[in-house]
Each structure stands twice: as C-alpha cells, then as structure tokens.
C-alpha positions as CSV (number, residue, x, y, z in Angstrom):
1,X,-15.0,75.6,-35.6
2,X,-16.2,72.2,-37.9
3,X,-19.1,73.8,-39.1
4,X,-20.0,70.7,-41.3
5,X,-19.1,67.8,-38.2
6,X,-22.1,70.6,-36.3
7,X,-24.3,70.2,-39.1
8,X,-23.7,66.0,-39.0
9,X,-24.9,65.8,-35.1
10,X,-27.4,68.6,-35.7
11,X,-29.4,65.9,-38.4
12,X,-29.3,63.1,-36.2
13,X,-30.3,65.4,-33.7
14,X,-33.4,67.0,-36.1
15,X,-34.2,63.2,-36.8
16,X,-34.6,61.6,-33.6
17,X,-37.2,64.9,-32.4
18,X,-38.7,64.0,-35.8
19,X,-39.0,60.2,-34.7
20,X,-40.4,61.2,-31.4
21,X,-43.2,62.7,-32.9
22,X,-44.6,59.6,-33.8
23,X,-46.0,59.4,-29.9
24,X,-48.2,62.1,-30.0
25,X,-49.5,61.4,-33.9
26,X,-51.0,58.0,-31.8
27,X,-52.6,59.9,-29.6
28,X,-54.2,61.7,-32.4
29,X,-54.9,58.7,-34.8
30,X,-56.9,57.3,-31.6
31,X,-58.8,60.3,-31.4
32,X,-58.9,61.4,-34.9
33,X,-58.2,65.0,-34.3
34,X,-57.1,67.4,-36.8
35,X,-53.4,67.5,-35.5
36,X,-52.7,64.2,-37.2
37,X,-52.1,66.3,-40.1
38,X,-50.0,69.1,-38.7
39,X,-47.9,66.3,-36.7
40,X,-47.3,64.0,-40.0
41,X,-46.3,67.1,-41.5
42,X,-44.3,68.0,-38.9
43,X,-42.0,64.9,-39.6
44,X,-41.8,65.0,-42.9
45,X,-39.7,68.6,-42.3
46,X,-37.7,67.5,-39.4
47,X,-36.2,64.3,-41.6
48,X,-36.1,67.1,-44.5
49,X,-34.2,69.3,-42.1
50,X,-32.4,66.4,-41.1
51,X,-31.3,65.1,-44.9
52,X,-30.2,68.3,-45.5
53,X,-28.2,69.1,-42.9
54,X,-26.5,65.5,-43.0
55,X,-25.5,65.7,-46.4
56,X,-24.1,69.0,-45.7
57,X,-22.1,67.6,-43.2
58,X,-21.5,63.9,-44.3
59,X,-17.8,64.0,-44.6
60,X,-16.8,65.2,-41.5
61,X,-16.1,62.0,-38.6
62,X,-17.5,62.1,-34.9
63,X,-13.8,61.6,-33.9
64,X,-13.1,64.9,-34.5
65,X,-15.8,66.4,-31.7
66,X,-13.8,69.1,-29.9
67,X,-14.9,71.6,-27.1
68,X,-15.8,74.5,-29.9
69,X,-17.9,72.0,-31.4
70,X,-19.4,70.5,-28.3
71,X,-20.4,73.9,-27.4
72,X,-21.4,74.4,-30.5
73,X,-23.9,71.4,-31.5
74,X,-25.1,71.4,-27.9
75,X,-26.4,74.8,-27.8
76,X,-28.0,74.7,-31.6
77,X,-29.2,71.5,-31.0
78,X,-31.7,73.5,-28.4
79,X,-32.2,75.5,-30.7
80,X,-33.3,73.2,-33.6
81,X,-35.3,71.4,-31.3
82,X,-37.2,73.9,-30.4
83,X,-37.5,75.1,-34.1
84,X,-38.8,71.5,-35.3
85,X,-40.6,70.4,-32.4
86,X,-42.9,74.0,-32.4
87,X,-43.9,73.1,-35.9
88,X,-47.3,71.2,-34.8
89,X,-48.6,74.1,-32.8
90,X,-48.1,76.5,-35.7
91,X,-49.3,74.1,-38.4
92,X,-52.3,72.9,-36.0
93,X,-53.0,76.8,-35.1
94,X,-52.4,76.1,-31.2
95,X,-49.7,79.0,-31.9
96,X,-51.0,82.1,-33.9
97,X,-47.6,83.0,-34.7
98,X,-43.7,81.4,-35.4
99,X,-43.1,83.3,-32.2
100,X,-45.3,81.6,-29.9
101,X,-45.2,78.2,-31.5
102,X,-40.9,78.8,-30.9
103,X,-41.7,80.1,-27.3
104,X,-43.6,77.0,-26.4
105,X,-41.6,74.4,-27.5
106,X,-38.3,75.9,-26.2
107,X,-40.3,76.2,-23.0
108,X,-41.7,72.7,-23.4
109,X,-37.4,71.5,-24.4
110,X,-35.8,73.4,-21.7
111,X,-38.4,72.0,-18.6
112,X,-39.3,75.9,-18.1
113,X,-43.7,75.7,-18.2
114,X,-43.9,79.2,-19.2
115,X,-47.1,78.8,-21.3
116,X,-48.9,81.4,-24.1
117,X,-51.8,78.9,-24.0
118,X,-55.1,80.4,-22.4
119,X,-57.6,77.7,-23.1
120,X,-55.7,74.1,-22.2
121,X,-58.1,72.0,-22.2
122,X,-59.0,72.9,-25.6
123,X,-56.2,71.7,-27.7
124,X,-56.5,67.6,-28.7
125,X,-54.2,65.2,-27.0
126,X,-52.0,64.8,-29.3
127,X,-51.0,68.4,-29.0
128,X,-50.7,68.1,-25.2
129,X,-48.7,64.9,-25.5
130,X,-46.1,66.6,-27.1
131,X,-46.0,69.6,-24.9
132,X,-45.3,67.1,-21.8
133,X,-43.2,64.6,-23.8
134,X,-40.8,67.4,-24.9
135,X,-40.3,68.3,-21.3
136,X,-39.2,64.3,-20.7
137,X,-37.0,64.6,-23.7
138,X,-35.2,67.9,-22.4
139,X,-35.3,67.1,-18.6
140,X,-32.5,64.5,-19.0
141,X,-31.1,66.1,-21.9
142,X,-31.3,65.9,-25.7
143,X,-27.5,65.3,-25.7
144,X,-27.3,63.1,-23.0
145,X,-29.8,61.2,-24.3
146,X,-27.9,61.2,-27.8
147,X,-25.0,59.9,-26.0
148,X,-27.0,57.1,-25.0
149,X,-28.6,55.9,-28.3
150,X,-26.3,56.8,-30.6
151,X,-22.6,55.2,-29.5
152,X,-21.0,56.2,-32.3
153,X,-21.3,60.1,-30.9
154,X,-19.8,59.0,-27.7
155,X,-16.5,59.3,-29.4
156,X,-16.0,62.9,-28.5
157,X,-19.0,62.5,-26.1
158,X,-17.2,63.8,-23.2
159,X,-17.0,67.1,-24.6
160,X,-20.9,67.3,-25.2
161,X,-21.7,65.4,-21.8
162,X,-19.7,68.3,-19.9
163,X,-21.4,71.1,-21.7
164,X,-24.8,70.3,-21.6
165,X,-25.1,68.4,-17.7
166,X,-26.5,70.8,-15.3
167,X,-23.9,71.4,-12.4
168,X,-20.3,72.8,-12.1
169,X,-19.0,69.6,-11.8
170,X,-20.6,67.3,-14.1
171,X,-20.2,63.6,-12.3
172,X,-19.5,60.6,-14.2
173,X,-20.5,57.4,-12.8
174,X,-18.3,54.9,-15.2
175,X,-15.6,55.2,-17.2
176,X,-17.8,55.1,-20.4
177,X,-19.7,58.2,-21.3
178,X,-22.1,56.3,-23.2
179,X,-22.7,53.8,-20.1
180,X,-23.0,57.0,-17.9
181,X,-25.7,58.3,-20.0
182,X,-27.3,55.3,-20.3
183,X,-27.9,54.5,-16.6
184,X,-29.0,58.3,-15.9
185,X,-32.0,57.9,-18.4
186,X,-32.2,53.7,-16.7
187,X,-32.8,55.8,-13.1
188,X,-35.0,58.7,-15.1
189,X,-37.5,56.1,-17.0
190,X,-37.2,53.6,-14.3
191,X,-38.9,56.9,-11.6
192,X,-41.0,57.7,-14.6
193,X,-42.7,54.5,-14.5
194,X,-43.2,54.5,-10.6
195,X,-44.9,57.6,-10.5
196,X,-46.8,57.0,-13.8
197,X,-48.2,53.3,-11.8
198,X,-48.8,55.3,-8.3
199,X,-51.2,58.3,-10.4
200,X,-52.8,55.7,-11.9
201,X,-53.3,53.9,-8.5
202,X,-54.7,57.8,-7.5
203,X,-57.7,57.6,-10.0
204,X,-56.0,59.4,-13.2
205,X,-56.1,58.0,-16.6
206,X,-53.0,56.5,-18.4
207,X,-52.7,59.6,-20.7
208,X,-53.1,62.2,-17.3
209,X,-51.1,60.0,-15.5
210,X,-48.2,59.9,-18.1
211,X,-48.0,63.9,-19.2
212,X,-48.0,64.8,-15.6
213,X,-45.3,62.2,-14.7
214,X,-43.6,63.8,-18.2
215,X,-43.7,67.4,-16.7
216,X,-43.0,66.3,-13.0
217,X,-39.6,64.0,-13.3
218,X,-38.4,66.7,-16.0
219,X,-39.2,69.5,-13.3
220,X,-41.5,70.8,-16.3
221,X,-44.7,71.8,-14.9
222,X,-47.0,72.1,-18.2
223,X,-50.2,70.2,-17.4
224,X,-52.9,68.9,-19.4
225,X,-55.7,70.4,-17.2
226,X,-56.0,74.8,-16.9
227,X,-56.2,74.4,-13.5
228,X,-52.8,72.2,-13.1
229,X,-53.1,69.9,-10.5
230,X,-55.4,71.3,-8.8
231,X,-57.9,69.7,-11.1
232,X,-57.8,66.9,-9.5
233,X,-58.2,68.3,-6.1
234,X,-56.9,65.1,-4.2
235,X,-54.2,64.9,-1.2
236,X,-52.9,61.3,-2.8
237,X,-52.1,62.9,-6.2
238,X,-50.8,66.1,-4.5
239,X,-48.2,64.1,-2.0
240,X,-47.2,61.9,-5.0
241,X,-46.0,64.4,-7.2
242,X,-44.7,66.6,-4.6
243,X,-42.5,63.3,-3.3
244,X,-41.1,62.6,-7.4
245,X,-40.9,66.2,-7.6
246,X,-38.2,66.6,-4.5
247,X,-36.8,63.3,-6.4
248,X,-36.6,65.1,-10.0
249,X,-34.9,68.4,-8.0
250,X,-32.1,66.1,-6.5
251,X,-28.9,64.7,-7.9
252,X,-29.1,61.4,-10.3
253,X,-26.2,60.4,-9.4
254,X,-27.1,60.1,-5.4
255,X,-30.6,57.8,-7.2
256,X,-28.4,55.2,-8.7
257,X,-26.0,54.9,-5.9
258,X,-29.1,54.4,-3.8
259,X,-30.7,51.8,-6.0
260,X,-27.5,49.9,-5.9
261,X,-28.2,49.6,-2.2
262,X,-26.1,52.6,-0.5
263,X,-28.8,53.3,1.4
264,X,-27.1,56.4,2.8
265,X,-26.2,57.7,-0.4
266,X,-28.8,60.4,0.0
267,X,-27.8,61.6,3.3
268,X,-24.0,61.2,3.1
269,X,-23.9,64.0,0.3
270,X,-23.9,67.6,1.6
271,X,-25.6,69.2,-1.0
272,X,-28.7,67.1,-0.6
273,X,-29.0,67.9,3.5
274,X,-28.9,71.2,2.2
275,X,-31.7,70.8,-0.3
276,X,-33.7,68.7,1.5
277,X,-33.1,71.6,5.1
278,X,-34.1,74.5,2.9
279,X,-37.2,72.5,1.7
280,X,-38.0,71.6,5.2
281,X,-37.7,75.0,6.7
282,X,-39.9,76.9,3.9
283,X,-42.4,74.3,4.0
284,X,-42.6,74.5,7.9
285,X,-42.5,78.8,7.7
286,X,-45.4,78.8,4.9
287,X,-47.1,76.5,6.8
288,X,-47.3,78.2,10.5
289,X,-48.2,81.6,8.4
290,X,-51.1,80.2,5.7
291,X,-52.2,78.3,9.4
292,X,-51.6,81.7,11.1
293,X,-54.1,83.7,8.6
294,X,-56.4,81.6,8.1
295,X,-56.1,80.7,4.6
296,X,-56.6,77.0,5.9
297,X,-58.6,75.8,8.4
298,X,-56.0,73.1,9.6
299,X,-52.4,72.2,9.8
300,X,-52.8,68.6,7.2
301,X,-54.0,71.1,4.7
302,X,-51.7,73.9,4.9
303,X,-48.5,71.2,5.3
304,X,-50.1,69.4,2.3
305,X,-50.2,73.3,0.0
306,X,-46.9,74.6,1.5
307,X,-45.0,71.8,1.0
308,X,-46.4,71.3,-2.6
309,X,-45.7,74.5,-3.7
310,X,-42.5,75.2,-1.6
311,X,-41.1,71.9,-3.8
312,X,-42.4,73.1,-7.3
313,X,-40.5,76.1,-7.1
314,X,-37.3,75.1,-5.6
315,X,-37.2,72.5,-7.8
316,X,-38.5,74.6,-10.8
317,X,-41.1,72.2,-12.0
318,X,-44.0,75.0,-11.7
319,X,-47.3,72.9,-11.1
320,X,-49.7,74.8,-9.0
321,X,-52.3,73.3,-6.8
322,X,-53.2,77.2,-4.9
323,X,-52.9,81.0,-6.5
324,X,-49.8,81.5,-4.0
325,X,-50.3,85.0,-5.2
326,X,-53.3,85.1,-2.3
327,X,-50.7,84.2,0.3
328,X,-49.1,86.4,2.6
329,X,-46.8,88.8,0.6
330,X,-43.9,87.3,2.9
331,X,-44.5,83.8,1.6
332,X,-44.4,85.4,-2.2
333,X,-41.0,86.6,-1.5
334,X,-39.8,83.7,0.1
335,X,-41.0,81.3,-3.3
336,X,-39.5,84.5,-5.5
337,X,-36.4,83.7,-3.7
338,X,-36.4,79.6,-4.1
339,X,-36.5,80.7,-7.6
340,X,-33.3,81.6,-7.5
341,X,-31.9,79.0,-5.6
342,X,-33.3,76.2,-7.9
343,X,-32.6,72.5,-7.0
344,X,-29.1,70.1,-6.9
345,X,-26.5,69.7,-9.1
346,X,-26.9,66.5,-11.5
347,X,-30.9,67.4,-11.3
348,X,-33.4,67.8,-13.8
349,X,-33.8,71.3,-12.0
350,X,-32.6,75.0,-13.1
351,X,-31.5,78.0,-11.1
352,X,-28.3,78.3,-9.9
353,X,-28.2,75.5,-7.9
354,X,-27.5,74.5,-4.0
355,X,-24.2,73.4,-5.0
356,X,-23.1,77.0,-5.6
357,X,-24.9,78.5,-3.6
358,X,-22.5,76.4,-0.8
359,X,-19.5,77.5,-2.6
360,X,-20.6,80.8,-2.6
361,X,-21.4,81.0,1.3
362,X,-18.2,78.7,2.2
363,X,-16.1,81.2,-0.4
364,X,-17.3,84.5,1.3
365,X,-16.6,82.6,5.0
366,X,-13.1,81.5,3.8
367,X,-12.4,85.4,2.9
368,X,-13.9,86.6,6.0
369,X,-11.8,84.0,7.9
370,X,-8.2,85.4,5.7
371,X,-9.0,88.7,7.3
372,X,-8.7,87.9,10.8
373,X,-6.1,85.6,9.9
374,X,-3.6,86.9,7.5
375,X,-1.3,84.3,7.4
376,X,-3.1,81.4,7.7
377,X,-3.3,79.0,4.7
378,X,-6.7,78.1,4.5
379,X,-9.2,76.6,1.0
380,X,-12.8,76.6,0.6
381,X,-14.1,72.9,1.3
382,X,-17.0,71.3,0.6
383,X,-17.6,68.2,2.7
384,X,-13.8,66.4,2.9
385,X,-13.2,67.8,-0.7
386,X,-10.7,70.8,-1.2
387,X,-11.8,73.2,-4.1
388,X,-8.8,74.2,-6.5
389,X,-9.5,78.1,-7.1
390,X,-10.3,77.5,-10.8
391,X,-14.0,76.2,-9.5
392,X,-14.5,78.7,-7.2
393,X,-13.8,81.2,-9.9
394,X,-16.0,79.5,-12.2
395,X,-18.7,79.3,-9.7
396,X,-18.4,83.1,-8.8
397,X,-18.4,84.2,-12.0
398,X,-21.3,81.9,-12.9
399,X,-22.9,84.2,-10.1
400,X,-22.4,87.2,-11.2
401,X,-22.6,86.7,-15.3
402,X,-26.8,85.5,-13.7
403,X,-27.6,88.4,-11.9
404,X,-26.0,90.5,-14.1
405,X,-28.1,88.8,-17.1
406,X,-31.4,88.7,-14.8
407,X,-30.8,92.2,-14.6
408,X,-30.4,93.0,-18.3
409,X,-33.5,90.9,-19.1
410,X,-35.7,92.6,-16.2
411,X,-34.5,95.9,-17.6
412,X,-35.4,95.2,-21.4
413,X,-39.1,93.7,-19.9
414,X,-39.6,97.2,-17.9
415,X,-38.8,98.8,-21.3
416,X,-41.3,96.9,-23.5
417,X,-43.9,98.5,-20.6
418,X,-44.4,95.5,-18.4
419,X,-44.9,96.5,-14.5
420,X,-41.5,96.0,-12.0
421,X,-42.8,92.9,-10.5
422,X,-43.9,91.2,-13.3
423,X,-40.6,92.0,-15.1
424,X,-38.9,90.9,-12.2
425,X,-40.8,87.4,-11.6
426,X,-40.9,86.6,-15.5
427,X,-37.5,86.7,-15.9
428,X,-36.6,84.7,-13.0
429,X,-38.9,82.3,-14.0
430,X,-37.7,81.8,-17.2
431,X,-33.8,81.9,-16.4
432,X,-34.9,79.6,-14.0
433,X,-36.6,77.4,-16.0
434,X,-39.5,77.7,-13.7
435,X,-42.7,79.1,-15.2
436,X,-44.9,80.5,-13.6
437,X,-44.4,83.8,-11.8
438,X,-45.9,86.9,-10.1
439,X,-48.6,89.8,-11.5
440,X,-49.5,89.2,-15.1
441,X,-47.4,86.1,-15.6
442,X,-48.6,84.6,-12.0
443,X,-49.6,80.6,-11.1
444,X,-53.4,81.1,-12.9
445,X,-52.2,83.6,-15.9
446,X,-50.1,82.4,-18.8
447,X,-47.2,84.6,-21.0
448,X,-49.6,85.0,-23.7
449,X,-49.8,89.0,-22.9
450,X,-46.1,89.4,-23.3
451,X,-45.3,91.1,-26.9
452,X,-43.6,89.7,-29.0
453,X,-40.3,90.9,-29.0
454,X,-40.5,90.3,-24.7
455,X,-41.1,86.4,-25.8
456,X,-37.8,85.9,-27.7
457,X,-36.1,87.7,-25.1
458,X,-37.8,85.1,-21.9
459,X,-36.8,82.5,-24.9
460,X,-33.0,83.2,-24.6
461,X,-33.7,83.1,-21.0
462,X,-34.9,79.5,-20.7
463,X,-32.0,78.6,-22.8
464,X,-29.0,80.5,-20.9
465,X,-30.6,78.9,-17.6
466,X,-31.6,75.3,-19.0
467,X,-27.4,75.4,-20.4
468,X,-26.6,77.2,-17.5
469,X,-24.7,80.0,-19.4
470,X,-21.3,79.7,-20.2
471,X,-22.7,76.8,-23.4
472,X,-24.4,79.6,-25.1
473,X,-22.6,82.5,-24.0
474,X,-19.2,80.9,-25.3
475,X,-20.8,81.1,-28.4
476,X,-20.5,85.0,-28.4
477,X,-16.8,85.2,-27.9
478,X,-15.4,85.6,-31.6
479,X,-12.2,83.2,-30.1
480,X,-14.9,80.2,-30.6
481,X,-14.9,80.9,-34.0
482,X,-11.1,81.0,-34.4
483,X,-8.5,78.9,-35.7
C-alpha cells in the first residue's frame, strides 16, 4: 500500500469539496446569514487539509494507482468528504456535536437522507444548499467525478472507476475512462437541468427547484421543506419527481444509449423490465389497498401516493409526500422490502440491486434444475449473456456478507435499547442508502434520537451500502496492507 500516492488523490480530493463550497457561501452572501462565516471557514481547512496532505504525498506519480490503492483512496475519500464537508454545520451550530455534523454529511455524500435535523426550515439557505448539493456530488460519485475533471488521475483510473461504480459489473461506455466519466455526469447534469426547468414550470423557486432536483437525480431525498414534498402539495410537482426519480433509480448507461437515439435501449435491457415490473406491480397493489381502505377517496389520488412513494423507496431517494406508516401494515412491509431490493445497476440507487437480485433467482433455478438433471451442462444466463462462476460467486457472497452485516448492525441498535422495528428499519435504511424508515426513525421523524454511538454505527452503514461492501471491507483484510 502507497500510503503517500493515497494521500496525493486524497488533497485533490479535500480540495475540490473545498472549491464546492463556494456554491452555498453564495447563497449565504445573498442572504447575509451567519453561515458565511462558518462556510469561509470551512474552506480555508479543506485547502489546509488539502496542502497538507499533498505535500505529504507529492512525490509519489498517478501512474502508480494500483487496486490496494484504488480501494484505498476511494473509500477514504468518503470518508474525508464527509469529514470536511460536515464542517459548516458544526461551525454554524446546525450540528451540536462532531457526531452529528459527521452523520449528516456522510448521509448528505453517500445519497442516504437519514437526517438529525428537527427544525428544517430553520437553518439558512446556504446551509440547506449544501445538504442537497452534496447529495449531487455523491450521487454520481466523488471519484467518478474526479475521473472526469482531473485527466491526469485517469491514469490508473480504471482501478478507482471499478471500485467505486455501483453494480457487479461496472460498464464502460468508451475505451477512455475519463471519456466514460465524462458522458455519465453529461447524462446526470444534462436530467438535472430538465427537471430543475419542469419544477420551475410547477411554481417552485430556482433555489427549491434546484435542492430538490439535487436530492432527487442523486436518489437523495433531503429536502429543504420539514414536510418534504408534501409542502408543496401539488400532483405536477409530485409526478415530476416521481418520473426523474424512476430515471435516477435506472442504469446511466441505458440514458445515453437512449439519447443517442436507441430508442429501445430502455426496454431491450432485462434488468430494467424487471425494475420497471416490480415498480408497476407495487404501485398497482398499494394502490387497490389505500383505495380499498379508504385512505383516499379516488383512484388519481391513491395511483398519484402509491406510485410516489413505491418509487422513493425502490429507488432509495426517500422523499415523502404521505406518513406511509398510516397505511395498511401490508403495504409497510412491502416498502420495508423494496428497501432491500434498491434500484439498477449503473444507478444513482443503493440496495443490493435488481441485477442481483436476477442472478440470485436465475442461480437458485440453475441448481434446482442440476438436481433433476444431473448430467446436464447447464450456466446461469442473464438475457443472451452466460455468467462465468466467478460473478455468480461474487454476487452470492455480496448477498450474504449484506444480510449478514444488516444483521450485525440491527443487533448492535437492539443493544443500544432501540425497539425491534426501528432497529430493523434504520438499518436497512441506512445500508440502503434510503433514509427514512419505520417507528422512531419513520417518513415524519428524523435520527436525531439515536445515541451517539448508534449514529457512527448507521454511518458505517451508508458507507458499506453507498460502496457496496467489498471497497471498504477490503480494507479490513491485513493482505491489503501487504507487500
């Protein structure tokens, strides 16, 4: 392990959150709010951070980016973030403690939603910019988006590309890594800016319409309002986000090749149909039993709540527009479960994804199959593509190391006193980079009750799901730190 070529990409790294900062500092400048100070303070450490951390590593080259290292700087690199970019809620007393202010941001970095704010509406823009503007920043990734900025990284830029892409087979579109990085944050900003124009068209400001396009193409969730979008209370805004929402949950990949004018990209890939049929079908169940109990009075309505709230969860953005904890206990379980499935492969979306989720099902049929046919020599497919048995391994394992560390986590949150169900739902929420959950943590409470020790534990959570596992846990095997 180079730790001093780590250190080199970590500055750059600490320096462009710094330079990001300069967004929200506007915001407060316009409104001349007290956070200009914590935010110009903020800076100042991150390119402190930064110079220190670059002169540590300065003589160490980019060339020599391996997969230790990749691992490595991708992993801290979430870390640092998160370290630098909760700076202006400590400093601006938004966060009482290191420990919230940490929690927030790494929620805010790794699209997860899970908030310790009670009072939203009370913090100044500037401070609510940044919440939504790191979810844009992490949605796409803080590497990827490296990648695409910095050329010079993209000499060993395979390495980080592959370990921090959600998926199990990270897809790249051209033969450059930097190109392939550039046109997934072309797609991302190009959606941004479509949604951003249609909220606006809705009746929201530039500043609501930009912090909830921020936290909906990132599959964020935070919001600027305490009642999410509810606020607003409109159909148009609701159906808008819901529509970039499914968008943000699906592959990038599938986006481009439809902007380039394959209009079937979308359809020809089977992991979408399966996205989009498992969206369908709980949209269309919630709907007959909110219609069924009377929670609304007609079938526009409850189609227009189901389907809302049936997308934020797959897709693990998190914006609510109805306390679904009021909803049949059926349709709880059934959003508890979409938890878990998460969106597509190549999305902005956590959980474990659809595209394992078919392995999984086509692996267990492939087995059952070998049974009654001993003899027969027969591979799990998906689509016309043959999966070698290192994949499905990968996959499985990936399967088992999540419920196994959903498990651990749920167990540790029991034991810091929290009920079963909110243990259960916080957990999943944050290993799913999803936000809200169920009982004390539900859609109109925030993780501000948790103690203390329960927050850095959710926090490990929204980074194992956001890096999907092996990234960080590699980092535990004593091997990586081997010759």
């Amino acid at each position: 392990m180079k730790l001093r070529l780590v250190a080199r990409v970590l500055a750059l790294l600490s320096a462009m959150i710094s330079i990001f900062m300069f967004w929200p500092l506007f915001w407060a400048f316009l409104d001349g709010t007290p956070d200009v100070k914590a935010f110009s303070v903020s800076i100042a450490i991150g390119f402190l951070i930064a110079a220190f951390l670059y002169i540590w590593g300065r003589q160490d080259s980019f060339q020599d980016i391996g997969i230790r290292e990749a691992f490595a700087v991708v992993t801290l690199s979430w870390v640092t973030a998160s370290i630098i970019g909760g700076l202006p809620y400590l400093l601006n007393g938004t966060a009482a403690t290191f420990t919230d202010a940490f929690f927030e941001a790494m929620s805010g970095f790794t699209t997860t939603g899970a908030s310790i704010l009670t009072n939203i509406e009370a913090e100044p823009r500037g401070i609510l910019f940044w919440r939504d503007l790191t979810h844009w920043l992490g949605g796409m990734g803080i590497i990827v988006l490296s990648l695409a900025i910095l050329p010079f990284i993209g000499v060993g830029g395979m390495e980080l590309y592959k370990a921090e892409v959600p998926g199990p087979i990270p897809e790249k579109m051209t033969p450059r890594i930097q190109q392939t990085a550039l046109l997934l944050w072309g797609v991302y900003i190009f959606l941004s800016a479509l949604q951003s124009i249609l909220l606006l068209f809705g009746g929201m400001n530039l500043f609501d319409a930009l912090t909830h396009t921020f936290g909906t193409m990132a599959t964020g969730g935070f919001s600027p309002k305490n009642a999410s979008v509810a606020h607003y209370g409109s159909a148009y805004i609701d159906w808008v986000i819901t529509i970039f929402m499914f968008l943000a949950g699906s592959n990038f990949a599938l986006h481009y090749h439809f902007l380039q004018g394959k209009w079937d990209a979308w359809w020809k890939d089977g992991e979408f149909r399966v996205y989009f049929s498992i969206t369908t079908c709980c949209t269309f169940i919630i709907t007959i039993l909110l219609l069924r109990k009377g929670i609304y009075s007609n079938i526009f309505e409850a189609l227009r709540y189901a389907a809302f709230q049936v997308v934020s969860i797959i897709t693990t953005t998190g914006f609510v527009t109805a306390d679904y904890e009021l909803w049949p206990i059926f349709t709880q379980f059934l959003l508890l479960i979409l938890m878990f499935i998460g969106g597509c492969a190549g999305s902005t979306g956590g959980g474990i994804k659809n595209l394992r989720i078919m392995v999984l099902v086509r692996h267990a049929y492939t087995e059952l199959y070998r049974l009654l046919h001993p003899k027969a020599i027969i591979h799990t497919k998906i689509g016309d593509r043959t999966l070698s048995k290192e994949i499905v391994g990968s996959i499985t394992a990936f399967f088992l190391l999540y419920i196994g560390l959903f498990t651990l986590a749920t167990l540790l949150m029991t034991g810091l006193g929290l009920d079963l169900v909110s243990a259960i739902s916080s957990v999943a929420a944050t290993l799913g980079n999803i936000g809200p959950g169920l009982a004390i943590v539900g859609p109109t409470k925030n993780y501000a009750l948790i103690p203390d020790i329960g927050k850095w534990i959710l926090s490990f959570c929204m980074l194992l799901g956001r890096l999907e596992l092996y990234t960080v846990l590699i980092l535990c095997v004593p091997a990586t730190w081997k010759r």
